[in-house]
Backbone as JSON Lines, residues from 0, in Angstrom:
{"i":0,"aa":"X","n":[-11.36,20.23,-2.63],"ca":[-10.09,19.64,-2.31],"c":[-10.1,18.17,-2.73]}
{"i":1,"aa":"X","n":[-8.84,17.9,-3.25],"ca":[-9.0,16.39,-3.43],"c":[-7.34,15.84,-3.02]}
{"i":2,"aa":"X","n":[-7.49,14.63,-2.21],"ca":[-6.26,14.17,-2.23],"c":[-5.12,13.65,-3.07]}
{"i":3,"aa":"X","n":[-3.91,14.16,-2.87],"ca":[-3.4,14.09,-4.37],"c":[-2.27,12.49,-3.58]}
{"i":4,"aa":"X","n":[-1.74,12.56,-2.37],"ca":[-0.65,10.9,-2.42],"c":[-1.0,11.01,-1.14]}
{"i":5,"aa":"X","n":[-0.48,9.76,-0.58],"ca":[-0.8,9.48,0.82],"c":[1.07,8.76,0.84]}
{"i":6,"aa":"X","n":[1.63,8.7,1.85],"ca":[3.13,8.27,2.13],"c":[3.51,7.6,2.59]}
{"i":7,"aa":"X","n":[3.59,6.12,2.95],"ca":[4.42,5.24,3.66],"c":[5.6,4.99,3.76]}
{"i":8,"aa":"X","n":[6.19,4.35,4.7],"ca":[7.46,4.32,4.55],"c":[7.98,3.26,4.9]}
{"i":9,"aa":"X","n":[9.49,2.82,4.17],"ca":[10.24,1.45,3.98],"c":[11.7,1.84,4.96]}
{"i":10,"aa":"X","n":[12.63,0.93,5.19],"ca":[13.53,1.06,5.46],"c":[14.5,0.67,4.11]}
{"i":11,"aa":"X","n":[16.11,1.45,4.08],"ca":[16.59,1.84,2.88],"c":[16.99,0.3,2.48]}
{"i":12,"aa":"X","n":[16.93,0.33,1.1],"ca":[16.9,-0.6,0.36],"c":[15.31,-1.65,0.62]}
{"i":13,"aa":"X","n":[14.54,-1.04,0.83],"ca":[13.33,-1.76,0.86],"c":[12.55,-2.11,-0.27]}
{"i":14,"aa":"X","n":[12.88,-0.81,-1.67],"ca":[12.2,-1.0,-3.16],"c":[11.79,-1.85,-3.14]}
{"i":15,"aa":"X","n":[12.54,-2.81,-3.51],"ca":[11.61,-4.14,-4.06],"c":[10.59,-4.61,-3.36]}
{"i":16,"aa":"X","n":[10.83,-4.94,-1.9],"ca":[9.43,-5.18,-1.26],"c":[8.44,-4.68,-1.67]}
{"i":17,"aa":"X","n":[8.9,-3.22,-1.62],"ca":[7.51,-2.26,-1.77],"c":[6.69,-2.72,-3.29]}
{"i":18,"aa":"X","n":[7.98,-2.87,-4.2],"ca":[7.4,-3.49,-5.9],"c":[6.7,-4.49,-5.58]}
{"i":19,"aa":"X","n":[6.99,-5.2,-4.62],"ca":[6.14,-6.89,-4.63],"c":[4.92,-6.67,-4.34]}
{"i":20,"aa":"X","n":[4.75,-5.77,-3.56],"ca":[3.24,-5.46,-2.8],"c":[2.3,-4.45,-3.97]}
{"i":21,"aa":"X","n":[3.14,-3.44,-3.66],"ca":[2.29,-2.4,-4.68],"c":[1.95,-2.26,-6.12]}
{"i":22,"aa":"X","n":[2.91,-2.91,-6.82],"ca":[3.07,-3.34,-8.22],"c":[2.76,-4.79,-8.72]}
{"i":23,"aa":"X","n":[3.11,-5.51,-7.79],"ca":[2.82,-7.07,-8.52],"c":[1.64,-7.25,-7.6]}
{"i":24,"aa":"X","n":[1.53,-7.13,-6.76],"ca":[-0.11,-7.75,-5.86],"c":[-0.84,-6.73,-5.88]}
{"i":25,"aa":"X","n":[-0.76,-5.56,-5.72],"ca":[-1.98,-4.73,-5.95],"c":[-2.18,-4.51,-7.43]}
{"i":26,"aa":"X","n":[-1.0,-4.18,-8.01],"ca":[-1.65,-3.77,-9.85],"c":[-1.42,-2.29,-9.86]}
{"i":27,"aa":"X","n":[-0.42,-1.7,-9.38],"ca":[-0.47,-0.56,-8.94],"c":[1.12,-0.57,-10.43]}
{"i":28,"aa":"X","n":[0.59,1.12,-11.27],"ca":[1.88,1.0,-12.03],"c":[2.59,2.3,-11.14]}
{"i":29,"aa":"X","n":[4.45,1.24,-11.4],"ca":[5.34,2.68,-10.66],"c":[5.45,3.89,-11.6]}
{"i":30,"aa":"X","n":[5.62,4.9,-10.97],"ca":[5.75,6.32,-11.75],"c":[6.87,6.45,-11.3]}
{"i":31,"aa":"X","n":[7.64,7.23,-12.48],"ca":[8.87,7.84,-11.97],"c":[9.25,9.0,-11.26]}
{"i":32,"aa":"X","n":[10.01,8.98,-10.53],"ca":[10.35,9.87,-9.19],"c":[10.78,10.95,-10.03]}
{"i":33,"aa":"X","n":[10.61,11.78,-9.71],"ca":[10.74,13.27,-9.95],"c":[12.7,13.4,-10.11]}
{"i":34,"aa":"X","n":[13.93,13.49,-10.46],"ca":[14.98,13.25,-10.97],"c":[15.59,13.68,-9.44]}
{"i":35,"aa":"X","n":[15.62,15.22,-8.99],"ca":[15.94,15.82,-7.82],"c":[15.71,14.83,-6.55]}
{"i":36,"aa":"X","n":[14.36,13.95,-6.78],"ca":[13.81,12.96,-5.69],"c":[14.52,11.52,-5.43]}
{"i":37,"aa":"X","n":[15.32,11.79,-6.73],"ca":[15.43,9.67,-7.11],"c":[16.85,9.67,-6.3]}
{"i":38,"aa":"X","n":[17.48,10.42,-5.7],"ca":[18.9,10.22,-4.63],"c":[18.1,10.07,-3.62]}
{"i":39,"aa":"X","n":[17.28,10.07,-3.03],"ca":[16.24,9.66,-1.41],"c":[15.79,8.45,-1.91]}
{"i":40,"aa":"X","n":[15.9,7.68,-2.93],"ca":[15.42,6.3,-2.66],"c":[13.72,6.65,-2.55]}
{"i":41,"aa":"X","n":[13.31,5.16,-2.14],"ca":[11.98,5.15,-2.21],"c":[11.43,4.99,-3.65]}
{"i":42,"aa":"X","n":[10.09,4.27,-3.95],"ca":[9.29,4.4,-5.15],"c":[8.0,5.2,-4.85]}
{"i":43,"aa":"X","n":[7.49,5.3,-6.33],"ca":[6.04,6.19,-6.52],"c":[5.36,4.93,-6.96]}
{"i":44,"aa":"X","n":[3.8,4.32,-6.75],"ca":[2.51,4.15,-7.33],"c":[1.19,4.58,-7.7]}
{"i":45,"aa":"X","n":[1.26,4.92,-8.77],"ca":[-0.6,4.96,-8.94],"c":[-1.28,4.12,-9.64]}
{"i":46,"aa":"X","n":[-2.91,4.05,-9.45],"ca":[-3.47,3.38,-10.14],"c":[-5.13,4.37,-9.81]}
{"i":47,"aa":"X","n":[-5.31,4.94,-11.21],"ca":[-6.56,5.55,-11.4],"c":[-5.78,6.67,-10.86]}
{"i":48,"aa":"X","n":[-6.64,7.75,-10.18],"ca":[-6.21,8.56,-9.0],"c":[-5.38,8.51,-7.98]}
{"i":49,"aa":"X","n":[-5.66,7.43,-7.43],"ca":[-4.97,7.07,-6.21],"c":[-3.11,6.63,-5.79]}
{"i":50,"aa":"X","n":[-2.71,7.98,-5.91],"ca":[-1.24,7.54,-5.74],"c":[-0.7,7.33,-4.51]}
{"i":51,"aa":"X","n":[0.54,6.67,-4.13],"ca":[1.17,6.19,-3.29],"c":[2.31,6.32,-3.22]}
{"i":52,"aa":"X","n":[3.2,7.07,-1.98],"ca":[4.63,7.25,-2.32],"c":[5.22,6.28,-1.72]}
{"i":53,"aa":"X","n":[6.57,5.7,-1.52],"ca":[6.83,4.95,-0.71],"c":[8.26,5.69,-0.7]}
{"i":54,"aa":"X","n":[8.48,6.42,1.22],"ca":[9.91,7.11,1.33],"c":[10.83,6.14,2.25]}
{"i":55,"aa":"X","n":[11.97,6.41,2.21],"ca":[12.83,5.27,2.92],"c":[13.01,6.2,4.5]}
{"i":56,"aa":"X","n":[12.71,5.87,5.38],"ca":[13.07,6.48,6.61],"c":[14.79,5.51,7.05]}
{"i":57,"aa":"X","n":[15.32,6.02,7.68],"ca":[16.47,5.9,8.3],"c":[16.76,4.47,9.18]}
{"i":58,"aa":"X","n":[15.53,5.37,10.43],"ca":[15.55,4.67,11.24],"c":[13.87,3.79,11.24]}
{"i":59,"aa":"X","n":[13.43,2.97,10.74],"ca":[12.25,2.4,10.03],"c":[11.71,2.11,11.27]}
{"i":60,"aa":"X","n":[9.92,1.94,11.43],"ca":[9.2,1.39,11.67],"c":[7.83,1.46,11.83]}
{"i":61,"aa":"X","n":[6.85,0.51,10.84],"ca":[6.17,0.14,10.25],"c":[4.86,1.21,10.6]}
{"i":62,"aa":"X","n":[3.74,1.27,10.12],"ca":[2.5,2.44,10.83],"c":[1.86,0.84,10.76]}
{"i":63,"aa":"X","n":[1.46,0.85,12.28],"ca":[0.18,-0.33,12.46],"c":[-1.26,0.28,12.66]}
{"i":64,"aa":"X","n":[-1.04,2.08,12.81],"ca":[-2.46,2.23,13.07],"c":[-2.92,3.26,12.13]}
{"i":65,"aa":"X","n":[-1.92,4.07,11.39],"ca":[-2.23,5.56,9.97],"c":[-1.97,4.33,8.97]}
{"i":66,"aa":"X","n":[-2.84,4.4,8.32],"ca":[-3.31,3.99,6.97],"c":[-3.73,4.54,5.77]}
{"i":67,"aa":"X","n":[-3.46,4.03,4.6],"ca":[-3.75,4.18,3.14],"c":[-5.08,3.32,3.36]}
{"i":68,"aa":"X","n":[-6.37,3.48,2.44],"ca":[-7.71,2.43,2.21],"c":[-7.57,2.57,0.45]}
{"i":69,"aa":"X","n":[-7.84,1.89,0.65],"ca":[-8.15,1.6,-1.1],"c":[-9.07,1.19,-1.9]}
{"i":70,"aa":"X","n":[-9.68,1.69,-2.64],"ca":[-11.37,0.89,-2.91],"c":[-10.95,-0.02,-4.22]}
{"i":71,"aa":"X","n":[-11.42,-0.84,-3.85],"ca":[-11.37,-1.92,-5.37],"c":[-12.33,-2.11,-6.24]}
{"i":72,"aa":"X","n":[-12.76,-3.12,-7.53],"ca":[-14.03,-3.72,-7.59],"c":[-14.66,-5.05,-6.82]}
{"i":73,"aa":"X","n":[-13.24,-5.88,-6.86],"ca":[-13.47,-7.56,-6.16],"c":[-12.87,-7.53,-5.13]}
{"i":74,"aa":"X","n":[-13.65,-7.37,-4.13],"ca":[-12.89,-7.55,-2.86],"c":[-12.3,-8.88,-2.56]}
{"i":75,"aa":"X","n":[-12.82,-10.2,-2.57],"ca":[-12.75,-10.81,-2.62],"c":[-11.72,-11.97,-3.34]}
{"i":76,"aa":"X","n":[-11.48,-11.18,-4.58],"ca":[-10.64,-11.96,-5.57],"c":[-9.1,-11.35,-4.85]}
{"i":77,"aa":"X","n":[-9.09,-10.13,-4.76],"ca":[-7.97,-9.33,-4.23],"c":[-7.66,-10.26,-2.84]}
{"i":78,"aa":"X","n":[-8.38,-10.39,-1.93],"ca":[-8.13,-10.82,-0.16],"c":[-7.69,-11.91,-0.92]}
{"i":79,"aa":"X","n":[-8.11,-12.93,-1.68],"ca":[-7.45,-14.17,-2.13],"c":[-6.27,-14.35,-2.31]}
{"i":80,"aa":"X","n":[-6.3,-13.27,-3.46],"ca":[-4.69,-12.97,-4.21],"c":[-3.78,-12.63,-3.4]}
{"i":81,"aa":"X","n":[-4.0,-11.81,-2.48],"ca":[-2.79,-11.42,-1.56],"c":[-2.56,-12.22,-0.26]}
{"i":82,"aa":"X","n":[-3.31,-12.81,0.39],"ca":[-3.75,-14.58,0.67],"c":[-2.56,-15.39,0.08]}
{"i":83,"aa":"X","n":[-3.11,-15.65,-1.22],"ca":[-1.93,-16.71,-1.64],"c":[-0.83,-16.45,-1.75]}
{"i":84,"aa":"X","n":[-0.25,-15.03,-2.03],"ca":[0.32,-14.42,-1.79],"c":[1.28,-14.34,-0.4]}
{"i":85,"aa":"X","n":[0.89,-14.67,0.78],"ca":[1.36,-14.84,1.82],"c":[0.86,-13.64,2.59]}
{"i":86,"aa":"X","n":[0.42,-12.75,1.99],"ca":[0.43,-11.58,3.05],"c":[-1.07,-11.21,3.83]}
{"i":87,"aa":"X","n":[-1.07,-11.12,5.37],"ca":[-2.15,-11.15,5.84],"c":[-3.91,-10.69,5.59]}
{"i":88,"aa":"X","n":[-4.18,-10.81,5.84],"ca":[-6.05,-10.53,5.49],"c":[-6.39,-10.59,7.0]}
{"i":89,"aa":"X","n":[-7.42,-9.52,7.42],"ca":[-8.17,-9.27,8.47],"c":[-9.29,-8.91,8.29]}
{"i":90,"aa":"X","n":[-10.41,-9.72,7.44],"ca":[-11.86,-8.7,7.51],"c":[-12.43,-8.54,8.81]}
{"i":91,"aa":"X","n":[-12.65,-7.2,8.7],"ca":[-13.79,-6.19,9.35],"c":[-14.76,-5.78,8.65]}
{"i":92,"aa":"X","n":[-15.77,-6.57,8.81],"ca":[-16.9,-5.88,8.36],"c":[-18.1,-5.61,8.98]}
{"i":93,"aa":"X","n":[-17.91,-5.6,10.36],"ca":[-18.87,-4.92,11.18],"c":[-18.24,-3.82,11.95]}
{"i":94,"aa":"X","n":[-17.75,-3.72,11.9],"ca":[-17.25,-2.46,12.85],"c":[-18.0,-0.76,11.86]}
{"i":95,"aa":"X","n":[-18.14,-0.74,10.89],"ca":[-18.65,0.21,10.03],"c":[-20.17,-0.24,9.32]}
{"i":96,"aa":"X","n":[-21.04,-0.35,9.72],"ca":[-22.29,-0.96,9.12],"c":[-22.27,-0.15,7.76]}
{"i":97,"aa":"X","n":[-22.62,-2.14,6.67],"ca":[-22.88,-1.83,5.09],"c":[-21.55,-1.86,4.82]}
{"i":98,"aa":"X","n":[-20.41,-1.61,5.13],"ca":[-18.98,-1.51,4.7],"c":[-18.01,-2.67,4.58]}
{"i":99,"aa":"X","n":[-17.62,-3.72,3.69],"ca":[-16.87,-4.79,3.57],"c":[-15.71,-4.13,3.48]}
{"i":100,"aa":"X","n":[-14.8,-4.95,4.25],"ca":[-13.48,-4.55,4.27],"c":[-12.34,-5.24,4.81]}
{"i":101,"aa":"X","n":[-11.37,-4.97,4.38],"ca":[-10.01,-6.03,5.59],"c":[-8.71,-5.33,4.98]}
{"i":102,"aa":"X","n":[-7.96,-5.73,5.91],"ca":[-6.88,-4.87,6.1],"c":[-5.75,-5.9,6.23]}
{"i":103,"aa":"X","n":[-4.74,-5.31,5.8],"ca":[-3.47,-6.68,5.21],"c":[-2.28,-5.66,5.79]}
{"i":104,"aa":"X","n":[-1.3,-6.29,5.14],"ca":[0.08,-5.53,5.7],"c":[1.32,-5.06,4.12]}
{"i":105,"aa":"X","n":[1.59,-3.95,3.71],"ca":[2.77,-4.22,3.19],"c":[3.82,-5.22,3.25]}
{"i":106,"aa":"X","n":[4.87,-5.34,2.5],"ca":[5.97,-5.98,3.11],"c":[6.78,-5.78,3.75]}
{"i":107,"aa":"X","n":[6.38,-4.69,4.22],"ca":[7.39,-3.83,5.67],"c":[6.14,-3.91,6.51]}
{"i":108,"aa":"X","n":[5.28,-4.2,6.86],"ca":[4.38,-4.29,7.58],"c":[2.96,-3.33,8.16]}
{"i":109,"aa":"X","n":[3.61,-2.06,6.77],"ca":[2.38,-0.88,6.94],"c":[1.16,-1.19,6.89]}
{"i":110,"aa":"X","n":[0.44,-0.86,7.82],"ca":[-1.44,-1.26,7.73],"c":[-1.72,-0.89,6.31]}
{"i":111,"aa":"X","n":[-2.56,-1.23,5.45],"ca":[-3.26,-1.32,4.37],"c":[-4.53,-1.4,4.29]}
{"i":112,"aa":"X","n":[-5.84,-0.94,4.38],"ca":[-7.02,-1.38,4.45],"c":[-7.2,-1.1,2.97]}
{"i":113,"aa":"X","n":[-8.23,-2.14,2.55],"ca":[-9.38,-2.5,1.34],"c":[-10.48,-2.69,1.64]}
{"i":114,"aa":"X","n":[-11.0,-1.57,1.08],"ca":[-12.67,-1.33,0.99],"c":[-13.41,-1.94,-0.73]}
């Protein structure tokens, strides 16, 4: 078995946020929505394997505790970038021994962890 998307969700008209985060600060390219899909709003990202949907819920609000993780190469350069960026950084790296990591927020405020 292998995981094929994991799903977060925006409130409607959220796209662009979601572009700011997933496309311009992560490096993530959008894919296009399936034609039948593109009247529900929302965008698609992948990068490598790892895709990401982003659906518009109605009535919105944010997941602070189900999460997407994401493995990078530079952890470090990334926590920066999205840092200057404005958007939060939380390393944890003891809570999992040997495991560097921290966890940020979308621009709707979905948990995000980077491994």
């Amino acid at each position: 078995m292998k995981l094929d998307h994991v799903q977060v969700s925006c409130p409607a008209g959220g796209e662009e946020v979601a572009r700011a985060f997933y496309r311009d600060a992560l490096g993530m390219t959008e894919v296009e929505k399936p034609p039948l899909l593109q009247a529900r709003g929302g965008c698609w990202f992948r990068a490598g394997e790892a895709e990401i949907h982003i659906g518009v819920e109605p009535v919105f609000q944010p997941a602070k505790k189900a999460h997407p993780a994401f493995k990078v190469d530079d952890l470090d350069a990334l926590a920066a970038k999205l840092e200057g960026l404005g958007y939060p950084i939380i390393w944890d790296n003891d809570t999992i021994p040997g495991r560097r990591r921290f966890h940020t927020a979308d621009g709707h405020g979905n948990r995000i962890e980077i491994v």
